[in-house]
DOZATI-210073 format. One record per residue (C-alpha): residue number from 1; residue in one letter; chain; x, y, z. Coordinates in steps of 0.1 Angstrom, whole numbers, plus 5000, padded with zeros to 4 digits. Example, Ala and Ser with C-alpha at 12.3 -4.5 7.8 and 13.67 -1.06 7.14 Angstrom:
2
[kolpa 1,"A","A",[5123,4955,5078]]
[kolpa 2,"S","A",[5137,4989,5071]]
//
This chain:
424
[kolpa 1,"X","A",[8344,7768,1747]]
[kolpa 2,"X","A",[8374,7793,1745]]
[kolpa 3,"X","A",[8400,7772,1726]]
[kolpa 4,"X","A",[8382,7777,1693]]
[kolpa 5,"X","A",[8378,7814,1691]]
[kolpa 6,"X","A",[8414,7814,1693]]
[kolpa 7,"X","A",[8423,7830,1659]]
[kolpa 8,"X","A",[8457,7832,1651]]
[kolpa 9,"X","A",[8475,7798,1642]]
[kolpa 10,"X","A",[8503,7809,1658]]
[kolpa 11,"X","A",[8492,7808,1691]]
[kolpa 12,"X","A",[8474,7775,1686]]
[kolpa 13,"X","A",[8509,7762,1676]]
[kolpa 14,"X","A",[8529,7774,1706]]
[kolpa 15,"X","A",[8501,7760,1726]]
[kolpa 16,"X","A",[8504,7728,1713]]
[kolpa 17,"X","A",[8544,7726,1715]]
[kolpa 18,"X","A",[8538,7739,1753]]
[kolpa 19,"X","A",[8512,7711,1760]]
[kolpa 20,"X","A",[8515,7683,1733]]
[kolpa 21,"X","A",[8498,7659,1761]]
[kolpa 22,"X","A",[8466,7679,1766]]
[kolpa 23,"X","A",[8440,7661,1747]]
[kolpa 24,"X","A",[8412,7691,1742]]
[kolpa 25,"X","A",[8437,7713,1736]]
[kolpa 26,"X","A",[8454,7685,1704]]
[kolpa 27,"X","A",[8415,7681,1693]]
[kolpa 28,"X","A",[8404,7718,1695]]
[kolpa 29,"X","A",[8435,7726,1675]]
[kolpa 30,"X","A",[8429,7693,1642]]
[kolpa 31,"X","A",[8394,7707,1643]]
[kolpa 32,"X","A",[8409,7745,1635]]
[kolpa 33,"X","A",[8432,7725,1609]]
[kolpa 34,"X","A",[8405,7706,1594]]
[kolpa 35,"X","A",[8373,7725,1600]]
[kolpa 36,"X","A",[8388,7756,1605]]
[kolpa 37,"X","A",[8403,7762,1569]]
[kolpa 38,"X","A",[8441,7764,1584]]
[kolpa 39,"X","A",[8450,7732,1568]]
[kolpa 40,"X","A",[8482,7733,1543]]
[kolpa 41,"X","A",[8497,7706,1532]]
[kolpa 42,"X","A",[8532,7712,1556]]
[kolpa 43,"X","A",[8501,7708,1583]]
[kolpa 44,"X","A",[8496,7674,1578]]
[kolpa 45,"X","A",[8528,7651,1596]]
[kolpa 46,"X","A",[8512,7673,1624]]
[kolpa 47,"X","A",[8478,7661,1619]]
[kolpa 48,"X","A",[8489,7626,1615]]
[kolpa 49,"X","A",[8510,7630,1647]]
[kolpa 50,"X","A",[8478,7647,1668]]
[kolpa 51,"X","A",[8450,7620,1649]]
[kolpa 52,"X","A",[8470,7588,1662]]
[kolpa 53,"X","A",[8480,7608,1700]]
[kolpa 54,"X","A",[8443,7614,1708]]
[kolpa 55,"X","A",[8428,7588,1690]]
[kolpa 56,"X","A",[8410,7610,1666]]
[kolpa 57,"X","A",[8389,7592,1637]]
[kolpa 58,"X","A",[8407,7598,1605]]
[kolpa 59,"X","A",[8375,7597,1583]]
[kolpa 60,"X","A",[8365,7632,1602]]
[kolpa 61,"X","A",[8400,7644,1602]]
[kolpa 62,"X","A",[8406,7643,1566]]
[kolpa 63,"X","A",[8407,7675,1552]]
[kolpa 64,"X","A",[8385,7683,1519]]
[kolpa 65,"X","A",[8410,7683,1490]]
[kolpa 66,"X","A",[8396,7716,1486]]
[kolpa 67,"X","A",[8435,7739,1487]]
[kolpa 68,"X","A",[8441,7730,1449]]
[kolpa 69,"X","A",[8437,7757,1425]]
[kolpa 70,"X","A",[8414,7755,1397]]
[kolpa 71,"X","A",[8411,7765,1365]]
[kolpa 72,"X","A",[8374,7780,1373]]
[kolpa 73,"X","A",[8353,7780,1402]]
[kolpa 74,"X","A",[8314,7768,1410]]
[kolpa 75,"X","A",[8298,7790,1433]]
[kolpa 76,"X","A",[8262,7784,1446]]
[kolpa 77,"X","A",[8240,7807,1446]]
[kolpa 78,"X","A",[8213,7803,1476]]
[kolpa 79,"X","A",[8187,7830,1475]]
[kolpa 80,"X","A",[8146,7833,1480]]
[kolpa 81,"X","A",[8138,7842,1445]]
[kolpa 82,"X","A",[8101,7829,1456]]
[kolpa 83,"X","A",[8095,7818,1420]]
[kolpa 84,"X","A",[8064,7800,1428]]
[kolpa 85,"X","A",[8047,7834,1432]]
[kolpa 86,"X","A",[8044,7853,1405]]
[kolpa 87,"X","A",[8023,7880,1416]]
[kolpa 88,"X","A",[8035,7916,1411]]
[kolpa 89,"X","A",[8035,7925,1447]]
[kolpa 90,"X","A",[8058,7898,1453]]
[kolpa 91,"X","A",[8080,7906,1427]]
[kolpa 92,"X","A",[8080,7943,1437]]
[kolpa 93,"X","A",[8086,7931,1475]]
[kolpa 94,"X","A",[8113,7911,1461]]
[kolpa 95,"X","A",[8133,7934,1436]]
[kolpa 96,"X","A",[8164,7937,1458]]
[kolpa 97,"X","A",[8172,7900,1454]]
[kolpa 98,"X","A",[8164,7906,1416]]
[kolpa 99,"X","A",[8191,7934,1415]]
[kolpa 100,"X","A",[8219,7915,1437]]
[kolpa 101,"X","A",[8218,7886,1416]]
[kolpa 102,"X","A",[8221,7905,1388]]
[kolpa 103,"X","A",[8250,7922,1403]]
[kolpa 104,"X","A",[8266,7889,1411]]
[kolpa 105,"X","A",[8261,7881,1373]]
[kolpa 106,"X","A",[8278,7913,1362]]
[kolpa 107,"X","A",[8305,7904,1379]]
[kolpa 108,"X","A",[8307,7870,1366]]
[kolpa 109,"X","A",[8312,7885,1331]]
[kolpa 110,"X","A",[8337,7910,1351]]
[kolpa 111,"X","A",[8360,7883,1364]]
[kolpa 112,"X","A",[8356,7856,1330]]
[kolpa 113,"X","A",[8374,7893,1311]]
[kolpa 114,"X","A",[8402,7892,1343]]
[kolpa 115,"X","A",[8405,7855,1332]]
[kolpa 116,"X","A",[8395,7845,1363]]
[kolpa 117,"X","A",[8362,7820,1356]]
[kolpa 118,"X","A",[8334,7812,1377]]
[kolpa 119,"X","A",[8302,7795,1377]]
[kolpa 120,"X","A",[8270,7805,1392]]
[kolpa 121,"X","A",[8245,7778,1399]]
[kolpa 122,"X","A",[8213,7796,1414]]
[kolpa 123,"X","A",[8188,7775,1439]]
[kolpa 124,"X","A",[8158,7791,1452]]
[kolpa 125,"X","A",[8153,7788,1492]]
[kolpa 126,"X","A",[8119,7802,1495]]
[kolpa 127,"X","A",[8111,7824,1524]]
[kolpa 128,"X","A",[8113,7797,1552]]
[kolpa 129,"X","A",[8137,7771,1559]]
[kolpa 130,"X","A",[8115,7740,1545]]
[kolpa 131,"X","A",[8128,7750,1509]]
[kolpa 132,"X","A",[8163,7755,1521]]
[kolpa 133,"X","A",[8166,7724,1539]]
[kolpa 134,"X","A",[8151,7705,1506]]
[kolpa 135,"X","A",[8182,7726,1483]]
[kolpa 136,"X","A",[8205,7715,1512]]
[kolpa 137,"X","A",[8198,7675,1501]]
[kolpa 138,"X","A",[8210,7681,1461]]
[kolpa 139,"X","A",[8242,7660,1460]]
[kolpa 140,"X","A",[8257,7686,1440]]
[kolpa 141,"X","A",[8258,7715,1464]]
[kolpa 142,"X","A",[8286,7695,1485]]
[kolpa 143,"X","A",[8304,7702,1454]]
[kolpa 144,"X","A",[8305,7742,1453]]
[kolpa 145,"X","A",[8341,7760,1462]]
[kolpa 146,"X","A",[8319,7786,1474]]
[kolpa 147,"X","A",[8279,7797,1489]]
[kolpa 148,"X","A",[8265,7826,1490]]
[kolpa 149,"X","A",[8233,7838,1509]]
[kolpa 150,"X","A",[8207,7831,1522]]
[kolpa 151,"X","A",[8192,7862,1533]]
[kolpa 152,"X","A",[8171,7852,1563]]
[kolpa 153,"X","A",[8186,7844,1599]]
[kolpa 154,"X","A",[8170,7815,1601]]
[kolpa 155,"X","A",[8181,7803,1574]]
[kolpa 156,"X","A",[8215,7818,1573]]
[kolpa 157,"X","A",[8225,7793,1607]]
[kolpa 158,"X","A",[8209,7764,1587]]
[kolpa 159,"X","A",[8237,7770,1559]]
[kolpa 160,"X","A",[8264,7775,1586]]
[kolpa 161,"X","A",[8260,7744,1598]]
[kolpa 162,"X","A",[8256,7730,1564]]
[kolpa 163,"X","A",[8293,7746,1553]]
[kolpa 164,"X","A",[8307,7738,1585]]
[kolpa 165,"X","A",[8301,7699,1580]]
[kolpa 166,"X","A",[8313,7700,1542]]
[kolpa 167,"X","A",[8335,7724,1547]]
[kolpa 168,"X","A",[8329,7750,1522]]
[kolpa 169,"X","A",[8329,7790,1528]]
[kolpa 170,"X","A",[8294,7804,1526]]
[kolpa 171,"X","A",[8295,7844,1523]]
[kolpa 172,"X","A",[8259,7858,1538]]
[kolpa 173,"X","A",[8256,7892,1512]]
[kolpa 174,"X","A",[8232,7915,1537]]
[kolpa 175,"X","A",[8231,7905,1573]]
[kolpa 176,"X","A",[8243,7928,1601]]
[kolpa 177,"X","A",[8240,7902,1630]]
[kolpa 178,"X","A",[8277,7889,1638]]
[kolpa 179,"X","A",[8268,7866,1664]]
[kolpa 180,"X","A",[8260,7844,1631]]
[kolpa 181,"X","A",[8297,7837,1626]]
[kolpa 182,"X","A",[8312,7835,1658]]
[kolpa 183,"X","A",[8330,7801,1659]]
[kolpa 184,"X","A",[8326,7791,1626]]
[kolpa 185,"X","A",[8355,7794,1605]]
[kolpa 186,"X","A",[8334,7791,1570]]
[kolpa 187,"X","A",[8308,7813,1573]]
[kolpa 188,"X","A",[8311,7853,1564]]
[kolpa 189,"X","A",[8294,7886,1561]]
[kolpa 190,"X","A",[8304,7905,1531]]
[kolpa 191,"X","A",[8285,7936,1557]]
[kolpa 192,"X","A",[8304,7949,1585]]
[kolpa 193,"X","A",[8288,7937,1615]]
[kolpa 194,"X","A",[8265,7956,1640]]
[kolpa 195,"X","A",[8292,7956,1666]]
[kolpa 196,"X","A",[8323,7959,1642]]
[kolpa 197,"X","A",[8304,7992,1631]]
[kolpa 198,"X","A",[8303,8004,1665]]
[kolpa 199,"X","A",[8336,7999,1674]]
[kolpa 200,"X","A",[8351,8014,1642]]
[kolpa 201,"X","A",[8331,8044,1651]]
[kolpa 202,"X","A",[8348,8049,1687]]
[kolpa 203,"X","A",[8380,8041,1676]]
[kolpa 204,"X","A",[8374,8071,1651]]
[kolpa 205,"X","A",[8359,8093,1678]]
[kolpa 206,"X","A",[8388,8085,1703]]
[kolpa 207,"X","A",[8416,8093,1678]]
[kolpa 208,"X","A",[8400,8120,1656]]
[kolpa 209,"X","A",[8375,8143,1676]]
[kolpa 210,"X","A",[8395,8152,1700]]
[kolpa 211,"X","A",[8387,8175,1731]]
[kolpa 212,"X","A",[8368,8156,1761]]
[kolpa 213,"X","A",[8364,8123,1757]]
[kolpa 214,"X","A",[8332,8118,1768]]
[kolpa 215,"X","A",[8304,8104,1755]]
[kolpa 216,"X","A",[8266,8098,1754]]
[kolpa 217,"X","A",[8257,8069,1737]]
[kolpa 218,"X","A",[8215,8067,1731]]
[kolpa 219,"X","A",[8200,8034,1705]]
[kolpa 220,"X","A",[8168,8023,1695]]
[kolpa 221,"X","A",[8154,8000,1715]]
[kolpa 222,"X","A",[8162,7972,1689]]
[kolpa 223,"X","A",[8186,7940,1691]]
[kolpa 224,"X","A",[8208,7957,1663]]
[kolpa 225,"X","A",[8209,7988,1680]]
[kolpa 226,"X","A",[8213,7974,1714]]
[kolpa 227,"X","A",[8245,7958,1706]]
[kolpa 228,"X","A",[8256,7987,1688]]
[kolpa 229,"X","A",[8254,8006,1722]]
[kolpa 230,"X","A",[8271,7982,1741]]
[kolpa 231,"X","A",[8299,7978,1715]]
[kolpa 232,"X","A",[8299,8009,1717]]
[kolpa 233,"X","A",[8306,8014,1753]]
[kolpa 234,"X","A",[8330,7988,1758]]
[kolpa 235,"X","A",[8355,7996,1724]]
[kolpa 236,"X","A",[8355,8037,1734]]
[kolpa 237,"X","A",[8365,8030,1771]]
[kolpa 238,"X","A",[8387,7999,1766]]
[kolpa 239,"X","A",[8405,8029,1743]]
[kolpa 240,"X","A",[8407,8052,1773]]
[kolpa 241,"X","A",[8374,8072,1770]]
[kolpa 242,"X","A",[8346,8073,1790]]
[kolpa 243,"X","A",[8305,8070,1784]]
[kolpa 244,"X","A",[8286,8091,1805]]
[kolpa 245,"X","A",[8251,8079,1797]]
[kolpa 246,"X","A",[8239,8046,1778]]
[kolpa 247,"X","A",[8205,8050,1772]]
[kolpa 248,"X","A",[8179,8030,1754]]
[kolpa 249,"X","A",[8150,8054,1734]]
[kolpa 250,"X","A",[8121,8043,1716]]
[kolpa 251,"X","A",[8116,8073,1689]]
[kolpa 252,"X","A",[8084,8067,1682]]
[kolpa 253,"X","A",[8075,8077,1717]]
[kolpa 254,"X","A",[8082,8116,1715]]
[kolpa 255,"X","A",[8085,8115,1758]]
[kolpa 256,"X","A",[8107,8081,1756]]
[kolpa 257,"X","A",[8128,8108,1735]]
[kolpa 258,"X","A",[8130,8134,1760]]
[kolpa 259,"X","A",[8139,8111,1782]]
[kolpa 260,"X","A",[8167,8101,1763]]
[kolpa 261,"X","A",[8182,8136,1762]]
[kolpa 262,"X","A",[8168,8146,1799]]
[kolpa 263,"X","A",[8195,8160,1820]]
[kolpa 264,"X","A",[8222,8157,1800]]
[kolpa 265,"X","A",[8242,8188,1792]]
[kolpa 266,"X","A",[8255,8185,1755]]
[kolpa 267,"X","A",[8278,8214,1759]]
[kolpa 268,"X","A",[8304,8199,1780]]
[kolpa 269,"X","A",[8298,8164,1766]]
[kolpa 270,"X","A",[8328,8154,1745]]
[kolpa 271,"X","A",[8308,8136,1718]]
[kolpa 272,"X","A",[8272,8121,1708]]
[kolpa 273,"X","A",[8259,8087,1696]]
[kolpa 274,"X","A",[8224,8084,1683]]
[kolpa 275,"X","A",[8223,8048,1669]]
[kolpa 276,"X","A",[8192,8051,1650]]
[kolpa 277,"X","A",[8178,8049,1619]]
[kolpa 278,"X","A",[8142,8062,1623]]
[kolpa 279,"X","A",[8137,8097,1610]]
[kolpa 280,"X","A",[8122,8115,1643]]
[kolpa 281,"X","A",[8154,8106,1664]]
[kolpa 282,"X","A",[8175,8131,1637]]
[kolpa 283,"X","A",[8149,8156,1636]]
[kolpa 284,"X","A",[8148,8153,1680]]
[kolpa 285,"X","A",[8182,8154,1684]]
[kolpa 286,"X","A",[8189,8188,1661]]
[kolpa 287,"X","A",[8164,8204,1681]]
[kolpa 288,"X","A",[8178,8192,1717]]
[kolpa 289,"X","A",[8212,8205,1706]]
[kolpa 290,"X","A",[8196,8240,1695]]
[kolpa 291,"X","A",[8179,8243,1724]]
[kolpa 292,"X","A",[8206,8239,1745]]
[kolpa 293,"X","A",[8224,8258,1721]]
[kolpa 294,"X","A",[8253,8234,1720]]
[kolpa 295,"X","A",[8278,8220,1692]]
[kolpa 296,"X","A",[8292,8186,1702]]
[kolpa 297,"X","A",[8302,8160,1676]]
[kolpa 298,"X","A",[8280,8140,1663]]
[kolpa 299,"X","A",[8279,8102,1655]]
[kolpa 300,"X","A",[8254,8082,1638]]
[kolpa 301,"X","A",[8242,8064,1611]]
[kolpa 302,"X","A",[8243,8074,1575]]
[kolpa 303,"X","A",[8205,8071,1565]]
[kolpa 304,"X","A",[8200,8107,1586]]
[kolpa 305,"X","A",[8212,8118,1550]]
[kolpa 306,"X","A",[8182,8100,1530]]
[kolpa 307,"X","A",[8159,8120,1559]]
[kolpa 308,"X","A",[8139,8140,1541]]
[kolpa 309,"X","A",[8131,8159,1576]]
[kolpa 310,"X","A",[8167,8173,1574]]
[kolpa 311,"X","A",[8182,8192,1550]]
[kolpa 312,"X","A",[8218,8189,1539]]
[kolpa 313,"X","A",[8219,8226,1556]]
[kolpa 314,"X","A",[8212,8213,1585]]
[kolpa 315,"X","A",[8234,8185,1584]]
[kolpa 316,"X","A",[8264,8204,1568]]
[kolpa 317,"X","A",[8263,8227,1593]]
[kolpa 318,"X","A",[8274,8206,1626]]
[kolpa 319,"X","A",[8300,8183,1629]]
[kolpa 320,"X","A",[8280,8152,1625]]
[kolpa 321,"X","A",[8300,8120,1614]]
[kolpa 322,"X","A",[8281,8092,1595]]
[kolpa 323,"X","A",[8288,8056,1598]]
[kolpa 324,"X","A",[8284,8049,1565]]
[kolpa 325,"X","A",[8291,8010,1549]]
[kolpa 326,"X","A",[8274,8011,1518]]
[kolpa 327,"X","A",[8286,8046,1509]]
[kolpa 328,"X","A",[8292,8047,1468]]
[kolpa 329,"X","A",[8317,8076,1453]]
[kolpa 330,"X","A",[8296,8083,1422]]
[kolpa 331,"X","A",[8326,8097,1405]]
[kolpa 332,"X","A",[8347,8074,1408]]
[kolpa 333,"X","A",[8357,8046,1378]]
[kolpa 334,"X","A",[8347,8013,1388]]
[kolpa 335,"X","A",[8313,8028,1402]]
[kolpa 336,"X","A",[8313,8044,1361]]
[kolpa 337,"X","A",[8320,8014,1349]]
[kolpa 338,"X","A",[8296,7990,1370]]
[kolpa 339,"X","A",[8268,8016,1364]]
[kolpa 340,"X","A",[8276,8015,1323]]
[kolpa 341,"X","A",[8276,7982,1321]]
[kolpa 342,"X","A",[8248,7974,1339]]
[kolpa 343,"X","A",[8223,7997,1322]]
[kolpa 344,"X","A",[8237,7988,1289]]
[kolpa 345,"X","A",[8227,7948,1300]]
[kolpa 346,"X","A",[8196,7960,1316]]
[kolpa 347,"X","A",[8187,7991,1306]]
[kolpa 348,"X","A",[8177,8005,1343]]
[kolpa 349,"X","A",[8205,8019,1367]]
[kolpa 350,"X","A",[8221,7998,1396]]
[kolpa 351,"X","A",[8206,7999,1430]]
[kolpa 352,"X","A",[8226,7997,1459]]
[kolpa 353,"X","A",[8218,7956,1457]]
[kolpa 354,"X","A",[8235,7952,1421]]
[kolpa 355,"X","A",[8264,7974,1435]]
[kolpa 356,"X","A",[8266,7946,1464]]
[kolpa 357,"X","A",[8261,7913,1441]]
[kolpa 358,"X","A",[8288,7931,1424]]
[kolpa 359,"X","A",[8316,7938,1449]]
[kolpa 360,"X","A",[8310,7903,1471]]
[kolpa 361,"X","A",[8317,7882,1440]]
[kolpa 362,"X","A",[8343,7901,1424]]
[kolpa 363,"X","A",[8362,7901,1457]]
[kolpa 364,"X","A",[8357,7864,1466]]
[kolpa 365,"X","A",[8358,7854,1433]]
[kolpa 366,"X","A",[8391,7869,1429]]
[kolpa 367,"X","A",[8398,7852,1469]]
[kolpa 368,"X","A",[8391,7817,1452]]
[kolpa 369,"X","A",[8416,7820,1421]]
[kolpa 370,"X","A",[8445,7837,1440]]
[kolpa 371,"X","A",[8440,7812,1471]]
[kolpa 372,"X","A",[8418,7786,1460]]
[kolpa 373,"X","A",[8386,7773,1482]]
[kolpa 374,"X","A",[8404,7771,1513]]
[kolpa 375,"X","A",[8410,7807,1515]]
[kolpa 376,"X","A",[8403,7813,1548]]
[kolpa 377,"X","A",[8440,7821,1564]]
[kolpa 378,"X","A",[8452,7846,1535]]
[kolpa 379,"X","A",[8418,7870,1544]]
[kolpa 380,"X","A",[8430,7864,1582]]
[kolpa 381,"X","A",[8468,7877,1574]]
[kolpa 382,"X","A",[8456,7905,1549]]
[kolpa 383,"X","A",[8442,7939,1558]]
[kolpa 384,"X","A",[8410,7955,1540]]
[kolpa 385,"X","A",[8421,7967,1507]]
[kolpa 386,"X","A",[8397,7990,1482]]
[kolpa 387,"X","A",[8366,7974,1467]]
[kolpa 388,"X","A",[8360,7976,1435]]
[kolpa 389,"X","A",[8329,7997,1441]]
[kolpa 390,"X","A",[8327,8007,1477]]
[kolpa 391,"X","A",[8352,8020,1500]]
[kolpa 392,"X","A",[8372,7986,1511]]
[kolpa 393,"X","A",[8365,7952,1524]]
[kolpa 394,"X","A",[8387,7930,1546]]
[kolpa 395,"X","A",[8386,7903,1571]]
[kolpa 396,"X","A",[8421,7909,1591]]
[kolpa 397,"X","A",[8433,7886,1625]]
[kolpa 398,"X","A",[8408,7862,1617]]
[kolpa 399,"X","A",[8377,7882,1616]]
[kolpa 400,"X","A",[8346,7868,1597]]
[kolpa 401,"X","A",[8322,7904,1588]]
[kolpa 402,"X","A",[8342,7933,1573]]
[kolpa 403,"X","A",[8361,7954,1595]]
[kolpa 404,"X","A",[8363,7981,1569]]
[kolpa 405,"X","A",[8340,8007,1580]]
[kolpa 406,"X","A",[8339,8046,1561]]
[kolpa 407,"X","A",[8332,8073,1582]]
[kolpa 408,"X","A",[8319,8101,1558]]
[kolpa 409,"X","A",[8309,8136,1568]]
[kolpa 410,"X","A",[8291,8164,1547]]
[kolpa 411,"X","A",[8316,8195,1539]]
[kolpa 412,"X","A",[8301,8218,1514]]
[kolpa 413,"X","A",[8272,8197,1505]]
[kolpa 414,"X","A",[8292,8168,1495]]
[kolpa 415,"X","A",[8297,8136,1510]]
[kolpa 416,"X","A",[8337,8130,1517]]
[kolpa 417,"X","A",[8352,8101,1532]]
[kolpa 418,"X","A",[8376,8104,1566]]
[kolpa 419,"X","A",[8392,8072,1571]]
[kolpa 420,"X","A",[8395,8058,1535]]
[kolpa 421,"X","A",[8414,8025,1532]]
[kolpa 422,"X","A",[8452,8028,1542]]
[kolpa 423,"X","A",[8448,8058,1566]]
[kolpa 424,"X","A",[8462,8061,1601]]
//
């Protein structure tokens, strides 16, 4: 259970040279070798040595000749286009999988002007996992250096199995949920997951807000949120800090609200957390803190700025810090240059989508022709770099969603980022 979450190679290797009799331990470690994209070719008189030791069958302990680099790379393309419906409603419904694919296909052109070829074979999964399964049989998806999608959780564990087996990396482009890629060494999120999120934010708040630290932590009364809270908790205090009150609130319940905030005096807390994305928590919480006529920090998440409750007064104002992954610098060049060329091919400007399609295959694109399919171990010993449209991406120490994280806050109307890639 705890041997494979182990995720530095080094450690599996002293392990190993500590206990070279220990058969789970021999086993756990060929299957991070094989399974786990470690594998380099000065691995293998090791995996010999640990397949004939412990009996291992050789057929399953062969790893896929997949560590060779190539000239250009075939990359499936797994997404519920629903093309069987072609009613406008649908296509309305489904405009955001329009636009990332056409940001993935932006950056195709992108990376063929690098010199740095790929090929996008696209398969439509349908809304449920009967289509999926059926694009999951076609001999020639065993054969992609790389997967993206699907969209749906459901689904999305159906392909992790699926690139576990064959051993090829699947990127999911929008989930939150990081319990999808716990112990599975070939399945990503390009997003920063729900906890990561969370525990970006208190190490912010513990190093950067200074005074008490103290905090009230309230989330929606959603799975997402829930974790976020409890990620919350643990990362803040494991720094040093302590939460005062973890509360659950249902914001559509204006007395579930008041709960939330009952007895809790905000002027000698040393921070707030409202995880929530639904409008009346922002406008509920600027009106408990004016009550009480207190100014503590504030951290949450960055749609309070799309609330069109608030104004950018209001939110200017206060220190309020917003977790913000998808946050776009209009003004700067490869945000230009992806917005030029992308109106000049389809005459409409980029939604936050096409900006995604974009930045996940331009980065892993670029993963596949520095490293080649197996690429798993250089993300693990790299730290998050710059995107090429948002803020940074990076999968350090073995992690499997994007520990990047920008924190942004409003000063003079505009939108500035606090931590940006590099900073300490």
């Amino acid at each position: 259970m705890y041997l494979p979450r182990i995720s530095e190679k080094a450690v599996f290797q002293n392990l190993v040279k500590n206990f070279p009799q220990d058969a789970a331990l021999g086993r756990a470690y060929a299957d991070k070798l094989v399974s786990g994209g470690w594998y380099t070719p000065a691995d293998q008189a090791q995996l010999d040595q640990l397949i004939s030791r412990f009996s291992l069958d050789r057929n399953t302990y062969t790893p896929r000749p997949g560590g060779t680099k190539k000239s250009s790379y075939n990359i499936g393309v797994l997404l519920p286009f629903e093309f069987g419906d072609t009613s406008w409603e649908k296509r309305r419904r489904n405009q955001f999988i329009t636009d990332l694919y056409a940001g993935l296909r932006l950056a195709q052109d992108s990376l063929q002007r690098a010199g740095r070829p790929v090929q996008l074979f696209a398969y439509d999964t349908g809304a449920d996992t009967v289509q999926l399964k059926q694009v999951l049989t076609l001999p020639e998806l065993a054969g992609m250096d790389l997967i993206i999608g699907p969209i749906y959780k459901s689904g999305s564990k159906i392909l992790a199995q699926y690139a576990q087996q064959h051993q090829i990396a699947v990127v999911n482009p929008l989930s939150q949920d990081g319990s999808l890629v716990t112990d599975n060494a070939w399945h990503y999120l390009f997003e920063p997951g729900t906890a990561t999120q969370a525990r970006q934010a208190a190490q912010f708040a513990y190093t950067r807000l200074g005074g008490p630290r103290t905090a009230v932590v309230l989330y929606e009364d959603t799975n997402d949120e829930t974790a976020f809270g409890l990620a919350y908790k643990q990362a803040y205090e494991a720094l040093g800090g302590k939460v005062l009150q973890l509360r659950r609130i249902k914001s559509d319940d204006e007395t579930s609200l008041a709960a939330g905030f009952g007895g809790i005096d905000l002027k000698t807390v040393g921070h707030l957390v409202v995880a929530s994305d639904n409008p009346k928590s922002g406008v509920f919480t600027l009106s408990a803190m004016r009550v009480q006529s207190a100014r503590p920090p504030l951290i949450t998440y960055a749609s309070w700025l799309n609330n069109n409750r608030l104004s950018l007064d209001q939110l200017d104002s206060r220190d309020i810090y917003f977790i913000h992954p998808k946050y776009l610098d209009r003004n700067n060049a490869g945000v230009r240059r992806v917005r030029q060329l992308y109106i000049q091919q389809l005459n409409l400007p980029p939604s936050v989508f096409a900006y995604t399609g974009f930045e996940l295959l331009y980065y892993f694109g670029s993963q596949l022709h520095q490293h080649g399919p197996s690429f798993q171990q250089p993300l693990a010993n790299g730290g998050p770099v710059s995107g090429a449209v948002f803020q940074g991406i990076g999968y350090p120490n073995g992690a499997h969603d994007n520990q990047y994280v920008p924190i942004t806050k409003l000063e003079r109307l505009e939108v500035e980022v606090l931590n940006p890639v590099g900073f300490r």
